[in-house]
BALOBA-1460 file (C-alpha; in Angstrom, 3 decimals):
// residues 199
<rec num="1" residu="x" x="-21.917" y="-32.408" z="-2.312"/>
<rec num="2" residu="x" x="-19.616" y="-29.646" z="-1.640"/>
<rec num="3" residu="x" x="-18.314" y="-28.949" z="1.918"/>
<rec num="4" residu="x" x="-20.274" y="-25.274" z="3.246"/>
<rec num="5" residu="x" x="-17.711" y="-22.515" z="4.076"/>
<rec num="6" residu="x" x="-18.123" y="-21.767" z="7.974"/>
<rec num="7" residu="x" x="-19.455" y="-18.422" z="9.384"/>
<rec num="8" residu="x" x="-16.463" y="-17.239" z="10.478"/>
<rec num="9" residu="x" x="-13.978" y="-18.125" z="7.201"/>
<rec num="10" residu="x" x="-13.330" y="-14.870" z="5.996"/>
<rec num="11" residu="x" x="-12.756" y="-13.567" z="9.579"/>
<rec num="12" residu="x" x="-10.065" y="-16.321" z="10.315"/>
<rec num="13" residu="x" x="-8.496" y="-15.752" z="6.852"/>
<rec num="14" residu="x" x="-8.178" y="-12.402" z="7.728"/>
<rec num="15" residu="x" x="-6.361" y="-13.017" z="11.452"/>
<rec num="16" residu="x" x="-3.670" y="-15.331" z="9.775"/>
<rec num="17" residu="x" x="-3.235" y="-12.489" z="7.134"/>
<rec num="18" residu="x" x="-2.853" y="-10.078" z="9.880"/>
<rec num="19" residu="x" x="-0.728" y="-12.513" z="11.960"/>
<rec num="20" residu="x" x="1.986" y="-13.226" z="9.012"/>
<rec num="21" residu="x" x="2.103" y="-9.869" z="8.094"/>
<rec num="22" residu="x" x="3.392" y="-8.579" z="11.757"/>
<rec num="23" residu="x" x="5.580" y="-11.786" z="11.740"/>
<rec num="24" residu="x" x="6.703" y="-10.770" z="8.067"/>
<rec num="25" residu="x" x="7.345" y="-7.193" z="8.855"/>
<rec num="26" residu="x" x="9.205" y="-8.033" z="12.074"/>
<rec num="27" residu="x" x="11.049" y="-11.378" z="10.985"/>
<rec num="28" residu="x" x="10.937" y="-11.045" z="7.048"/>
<rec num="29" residu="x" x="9.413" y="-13.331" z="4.983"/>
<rec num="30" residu="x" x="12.345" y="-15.770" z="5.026"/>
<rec num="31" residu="x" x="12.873" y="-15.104" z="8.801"/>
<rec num="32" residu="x" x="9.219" y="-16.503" z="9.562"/>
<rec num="33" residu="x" x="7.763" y="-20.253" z="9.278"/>
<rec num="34" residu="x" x="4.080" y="-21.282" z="8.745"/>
<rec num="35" residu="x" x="5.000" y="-22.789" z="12.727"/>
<rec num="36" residu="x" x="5.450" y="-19.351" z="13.672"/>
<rec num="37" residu="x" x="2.858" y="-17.802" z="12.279"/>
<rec num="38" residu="x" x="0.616" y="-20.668" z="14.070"/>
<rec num="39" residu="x" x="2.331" y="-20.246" z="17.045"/>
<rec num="40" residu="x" x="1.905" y="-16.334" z="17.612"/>
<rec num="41" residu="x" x="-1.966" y="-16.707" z="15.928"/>
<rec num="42" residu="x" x="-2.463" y="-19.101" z="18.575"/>
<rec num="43" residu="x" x="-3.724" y="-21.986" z="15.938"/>
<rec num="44" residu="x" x="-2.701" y="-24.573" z="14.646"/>
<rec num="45" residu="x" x="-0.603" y="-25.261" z="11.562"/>
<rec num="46" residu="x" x="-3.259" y="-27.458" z="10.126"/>
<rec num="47" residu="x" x="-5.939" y="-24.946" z="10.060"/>
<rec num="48" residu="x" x="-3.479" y="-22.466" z="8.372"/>
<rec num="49" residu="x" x="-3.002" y="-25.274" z="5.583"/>
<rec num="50" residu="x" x="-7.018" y="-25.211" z="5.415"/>
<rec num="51" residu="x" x="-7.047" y="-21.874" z="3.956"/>
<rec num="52" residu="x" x="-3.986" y="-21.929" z="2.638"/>
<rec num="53" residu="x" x="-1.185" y="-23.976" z="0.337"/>
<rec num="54" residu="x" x="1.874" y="-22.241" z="1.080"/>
<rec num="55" residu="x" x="3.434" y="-19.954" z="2.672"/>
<rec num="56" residu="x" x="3.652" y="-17.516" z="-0.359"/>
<rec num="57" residu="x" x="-0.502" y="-17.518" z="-0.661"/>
<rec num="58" residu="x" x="-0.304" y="-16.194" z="2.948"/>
<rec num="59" residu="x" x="2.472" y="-13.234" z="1.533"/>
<rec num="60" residu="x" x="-0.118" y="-12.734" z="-1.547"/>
<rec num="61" residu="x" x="-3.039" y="-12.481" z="0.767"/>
<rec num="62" residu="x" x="-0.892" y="-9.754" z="2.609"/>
<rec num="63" residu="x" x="0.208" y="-7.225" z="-0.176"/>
<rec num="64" residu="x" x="-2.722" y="-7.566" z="-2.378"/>
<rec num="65" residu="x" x="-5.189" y="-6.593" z="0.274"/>
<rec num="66" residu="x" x="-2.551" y="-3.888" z="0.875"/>
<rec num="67" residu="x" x="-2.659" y="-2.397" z="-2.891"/>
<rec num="68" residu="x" x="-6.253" y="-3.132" z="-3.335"/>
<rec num="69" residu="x" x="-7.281" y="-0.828" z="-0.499"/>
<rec num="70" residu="x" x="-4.772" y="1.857" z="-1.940"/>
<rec num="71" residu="x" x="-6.239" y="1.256" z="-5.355"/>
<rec num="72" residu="x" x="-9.603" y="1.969" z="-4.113"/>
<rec num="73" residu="x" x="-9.359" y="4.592" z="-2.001"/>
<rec num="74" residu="x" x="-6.919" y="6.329" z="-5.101"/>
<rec num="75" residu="x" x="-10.664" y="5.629" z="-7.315"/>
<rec num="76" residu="x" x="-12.790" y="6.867" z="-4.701"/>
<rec num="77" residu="x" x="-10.457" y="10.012" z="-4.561"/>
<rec num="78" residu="x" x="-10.233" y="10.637" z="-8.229"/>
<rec num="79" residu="x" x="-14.078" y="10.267" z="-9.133"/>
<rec num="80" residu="x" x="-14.873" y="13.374" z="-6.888"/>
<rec num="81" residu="x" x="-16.213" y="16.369" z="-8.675"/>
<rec num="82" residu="x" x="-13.229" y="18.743" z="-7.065"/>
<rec num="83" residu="x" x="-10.738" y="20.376" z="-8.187"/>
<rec num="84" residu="x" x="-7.412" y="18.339" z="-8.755"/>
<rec num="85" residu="x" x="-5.061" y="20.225" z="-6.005"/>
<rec num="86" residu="x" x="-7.995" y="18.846" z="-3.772"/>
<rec num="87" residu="x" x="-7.732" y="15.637" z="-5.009"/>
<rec num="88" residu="x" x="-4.085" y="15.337" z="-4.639"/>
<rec num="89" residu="x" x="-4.366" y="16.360" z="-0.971"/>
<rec num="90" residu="x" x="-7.291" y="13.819" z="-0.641"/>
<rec num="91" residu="x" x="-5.427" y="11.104" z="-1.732"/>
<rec num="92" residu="x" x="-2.353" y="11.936" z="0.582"/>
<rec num="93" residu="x" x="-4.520" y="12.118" z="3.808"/>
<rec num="94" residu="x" x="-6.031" y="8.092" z="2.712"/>
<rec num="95" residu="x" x="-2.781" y="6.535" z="1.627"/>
<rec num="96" residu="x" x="-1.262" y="8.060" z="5.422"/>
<rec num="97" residu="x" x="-4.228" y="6.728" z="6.935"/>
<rec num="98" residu="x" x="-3.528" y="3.407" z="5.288"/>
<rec num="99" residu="x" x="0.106" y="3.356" z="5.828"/>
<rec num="100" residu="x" x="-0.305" y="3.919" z="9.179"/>
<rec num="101" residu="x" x="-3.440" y="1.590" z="9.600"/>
<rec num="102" residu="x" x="-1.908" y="-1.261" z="7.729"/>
<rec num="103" residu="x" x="2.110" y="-0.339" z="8.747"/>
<rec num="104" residu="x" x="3.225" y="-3.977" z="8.628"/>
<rec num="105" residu="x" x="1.265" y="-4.728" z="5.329"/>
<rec num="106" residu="x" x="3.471" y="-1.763" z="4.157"/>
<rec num="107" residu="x" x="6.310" y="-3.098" z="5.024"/>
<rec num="108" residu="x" x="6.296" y="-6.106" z="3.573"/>
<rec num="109" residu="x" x="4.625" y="-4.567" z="0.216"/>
<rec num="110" residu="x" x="7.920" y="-2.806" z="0.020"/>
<rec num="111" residu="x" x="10.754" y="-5.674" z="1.777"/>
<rec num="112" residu="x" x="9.292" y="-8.913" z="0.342"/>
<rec num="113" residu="x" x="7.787" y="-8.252" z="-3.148"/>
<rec num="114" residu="x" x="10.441" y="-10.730" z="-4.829"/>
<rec num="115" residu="x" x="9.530" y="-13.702" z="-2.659"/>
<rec num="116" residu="x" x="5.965" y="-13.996" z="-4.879"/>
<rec num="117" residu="x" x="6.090" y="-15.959" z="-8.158"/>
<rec num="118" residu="x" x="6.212" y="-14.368" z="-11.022"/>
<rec num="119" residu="x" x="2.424" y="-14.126" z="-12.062"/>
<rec num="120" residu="x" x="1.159" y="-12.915" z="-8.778"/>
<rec num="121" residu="x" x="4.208" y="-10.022" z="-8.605"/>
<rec num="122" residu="x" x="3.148" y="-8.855" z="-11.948"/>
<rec num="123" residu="x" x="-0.312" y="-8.467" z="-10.725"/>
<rec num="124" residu="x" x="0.759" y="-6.629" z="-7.782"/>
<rec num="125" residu="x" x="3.123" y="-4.682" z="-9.568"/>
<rec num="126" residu="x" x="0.668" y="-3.562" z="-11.826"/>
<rec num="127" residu="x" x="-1.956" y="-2.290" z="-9.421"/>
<rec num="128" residu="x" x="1.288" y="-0.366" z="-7.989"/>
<rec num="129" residu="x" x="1.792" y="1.204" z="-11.653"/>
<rec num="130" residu="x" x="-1.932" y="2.119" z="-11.768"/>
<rec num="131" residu="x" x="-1.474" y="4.228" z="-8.811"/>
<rec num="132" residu="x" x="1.891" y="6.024" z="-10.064"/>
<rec num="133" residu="x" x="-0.528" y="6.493" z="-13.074"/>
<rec num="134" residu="x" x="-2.845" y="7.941" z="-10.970"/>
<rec num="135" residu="x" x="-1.016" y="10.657" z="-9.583"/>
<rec num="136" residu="x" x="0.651" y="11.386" z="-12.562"/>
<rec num="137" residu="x" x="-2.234" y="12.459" z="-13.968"/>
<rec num="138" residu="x" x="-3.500" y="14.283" z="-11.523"/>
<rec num="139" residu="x" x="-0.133" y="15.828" z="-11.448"/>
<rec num="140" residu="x" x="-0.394" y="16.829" z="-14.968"/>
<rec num="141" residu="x" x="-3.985" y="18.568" z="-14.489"/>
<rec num="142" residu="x" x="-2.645" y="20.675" z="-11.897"/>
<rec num="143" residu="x" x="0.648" y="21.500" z="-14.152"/>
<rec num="144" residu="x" x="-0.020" y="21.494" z="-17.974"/>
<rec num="145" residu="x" x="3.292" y="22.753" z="-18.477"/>
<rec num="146" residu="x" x="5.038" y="19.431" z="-17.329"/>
<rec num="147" residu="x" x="3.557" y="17.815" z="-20.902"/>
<rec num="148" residu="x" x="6.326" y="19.600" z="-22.491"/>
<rec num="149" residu="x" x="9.134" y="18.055" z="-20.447"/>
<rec num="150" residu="x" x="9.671" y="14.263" z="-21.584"/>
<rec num="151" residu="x" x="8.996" y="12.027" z="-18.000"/>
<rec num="152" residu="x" x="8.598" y="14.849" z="-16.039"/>
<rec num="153" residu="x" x="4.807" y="13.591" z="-15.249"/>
<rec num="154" residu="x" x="6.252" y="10.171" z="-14.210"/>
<rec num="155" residu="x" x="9.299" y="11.546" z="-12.145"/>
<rec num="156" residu="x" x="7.088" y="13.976" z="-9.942"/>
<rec num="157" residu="x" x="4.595" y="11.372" z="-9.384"/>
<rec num="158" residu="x" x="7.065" y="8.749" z="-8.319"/>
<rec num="159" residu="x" x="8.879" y="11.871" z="-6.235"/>
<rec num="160" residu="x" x="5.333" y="12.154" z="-4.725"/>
<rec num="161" residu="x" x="5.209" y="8.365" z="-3.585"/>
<rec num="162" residu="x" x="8.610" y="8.840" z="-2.470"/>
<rec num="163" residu="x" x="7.755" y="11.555" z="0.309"/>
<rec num="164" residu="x" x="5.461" y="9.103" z="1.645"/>
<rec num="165" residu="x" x="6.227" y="5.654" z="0.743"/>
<rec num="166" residu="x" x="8.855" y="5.334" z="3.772"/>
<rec num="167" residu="x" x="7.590" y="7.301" z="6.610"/>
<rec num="168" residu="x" x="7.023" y="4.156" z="8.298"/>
<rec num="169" residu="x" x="10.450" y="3.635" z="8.948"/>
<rec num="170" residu="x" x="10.253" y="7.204" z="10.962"/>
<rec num="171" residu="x" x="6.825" y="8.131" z="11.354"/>
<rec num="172" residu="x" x="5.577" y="8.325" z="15.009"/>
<rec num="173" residu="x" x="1.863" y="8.473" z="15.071"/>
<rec num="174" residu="x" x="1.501" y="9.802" z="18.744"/>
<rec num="175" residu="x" x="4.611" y="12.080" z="17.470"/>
<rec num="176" residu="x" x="4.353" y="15.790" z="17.632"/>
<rec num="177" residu="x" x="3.297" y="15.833" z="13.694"/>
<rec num="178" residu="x" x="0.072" y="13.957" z="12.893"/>
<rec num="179" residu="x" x="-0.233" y="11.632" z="9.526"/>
<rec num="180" residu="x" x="-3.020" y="14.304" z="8.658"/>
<rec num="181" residu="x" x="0.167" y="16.933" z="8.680"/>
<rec num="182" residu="x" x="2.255" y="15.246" z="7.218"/>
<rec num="183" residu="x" x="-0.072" y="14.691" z="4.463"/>
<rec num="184" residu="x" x="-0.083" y="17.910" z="3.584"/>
<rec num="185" residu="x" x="2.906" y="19.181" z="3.935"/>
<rec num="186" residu="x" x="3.849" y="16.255" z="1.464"/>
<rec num="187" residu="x" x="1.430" y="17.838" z="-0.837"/>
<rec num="188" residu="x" x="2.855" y="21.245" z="-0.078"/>
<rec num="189" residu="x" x="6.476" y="20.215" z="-0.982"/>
<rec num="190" residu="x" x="5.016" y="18.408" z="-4.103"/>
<rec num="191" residu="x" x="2.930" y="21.472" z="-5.638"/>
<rec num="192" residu="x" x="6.002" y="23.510" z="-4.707"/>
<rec num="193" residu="x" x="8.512" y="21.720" z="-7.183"/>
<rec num="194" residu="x" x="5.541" y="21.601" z="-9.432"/>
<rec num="195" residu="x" x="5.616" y="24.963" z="-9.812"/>
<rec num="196" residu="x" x="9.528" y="25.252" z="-10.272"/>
<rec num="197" residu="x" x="9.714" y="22.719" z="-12.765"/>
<rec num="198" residu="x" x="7.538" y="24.358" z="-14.429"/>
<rec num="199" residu="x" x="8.930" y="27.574" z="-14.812"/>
C-alpha cells in the first residue's frame, strides 16, 4: 500500500524552497550546503532528503516556480481583450510585482542557471524564451513597422527584459520610486525607442 502524503507536504516543500532560495541568493548555490539550508529552515537534513534527492532538485524547485509564475501571469496578461500598449504596461506592473515578491528566486534564476543539468536548464530556458516571445509579439502589434527590420522584434523585446531584469540589484521598494513607477516608465522608455526605430 502506498505511504499517504501528509497535510502539510506541499506547505513544507514550499518553506525549504523558500529557505534555499534566500540561502542561494545570499551564499550562491555553491556557497550553500543542504546543512545550511536545514540549519537556517530550522529542520533537519533528513526531512529535506524526504522531499528531496539533491541539492539541485531544491535549485529546480526554486527557478521553475520562479518562471512558471512569470509565464502565467505573461498568459493571463496577453488573453485580455485590450489594446496591446495596455498589455505591455500590464505585463510590466506583474513581472515588478514578482521580481520584487520573489527577489531571491530572481536572483538565483539569473546567478545559478548553469548549476541545473542539462534537461531541466533546457526546460527552464525555454519557458524564459516563451516570454521573450511574448513580448516580442506584443512589441510587433504595437509597431508593424519593426517586421521590416531583420531581429528588430527580438532585440527590443530582449531590450525590454533588460530595463527590468536587474533592478533587483538597485531597486529599493520603500525607495522614493515605487515598482508600479518604475513599471511604467520602463514601458515609457520602451514605446519611445519603438517609435524611433521605427522611423
Amino acid at each position: 500500500m502506498a505511504r499517504t502524503q501528509a497535510a502539510d507536504y506541499d506547505e513544507r516543500k514550499e518553506a525549504i524552497v523558500e529557505t534555499a532560495a534566500a540561502l542561494f541568493a545570499r551564499e550562491s548555490f555553491n556557497g550553500a550546503s543542504v546543512a545550511d539550508i536545514a540549519k537556517r529552515g530550522k529542520i533537519s537534513k533528513s526531512l529535506i532528503y524526504h522531499y528531496y534527492q539533491a541539492k539541485e532538485d531544491i535549485l529546480y524547485d526554486v527557478m521553475i516556480s520562479h518562471v512558471r509564475a512569470l509565464e502565467a501571469a505573461a498568459r493571463e496578461v496577453v488573453d485580455a481583450d485590450v489594446r496591446p500598449e495596455r498589455k505591455l504596461r500590464e505585463l510590466a506592473h506583474r513581472f515588478m510585482a514578482l521580481y520584487v515578491g520573489a527577489v531571491d528566486r530572481h536572483k538565483v534564476l539569473l546567478n545559478d542557471l548553469d548549476h541545473l543539468p542539462k534537461a531541466r536548464r533546457a526546460e527552464i530556458v525555454t519557458v524564459q524564451r516563451g516570454l521573450i516571445e511574448i513580448v516580442r509579439k506584443l512589441l510587433l502589434e504595437i509597431e508593424p513597422a519593426l517586421k521590416k527590420k531583420s531581429g528588430a522584434g527580438f532585440a527590443a523585446a530582449m531590450l525590454f527584459f533588460g530595463t527590468i531584469n536587474w533592478t533587483h540589484t538597485w531597486f529599493d521598494p520603500k525607495g522614493p520610486v515605487s515598482a508600479g513607477a518604475l513599471a511604467e516608465m520602463a514601458v515609457d522608455l520602451t514605446l519611445g525607442g519603438l517609435a524611433k526605430v521605427a522611423e
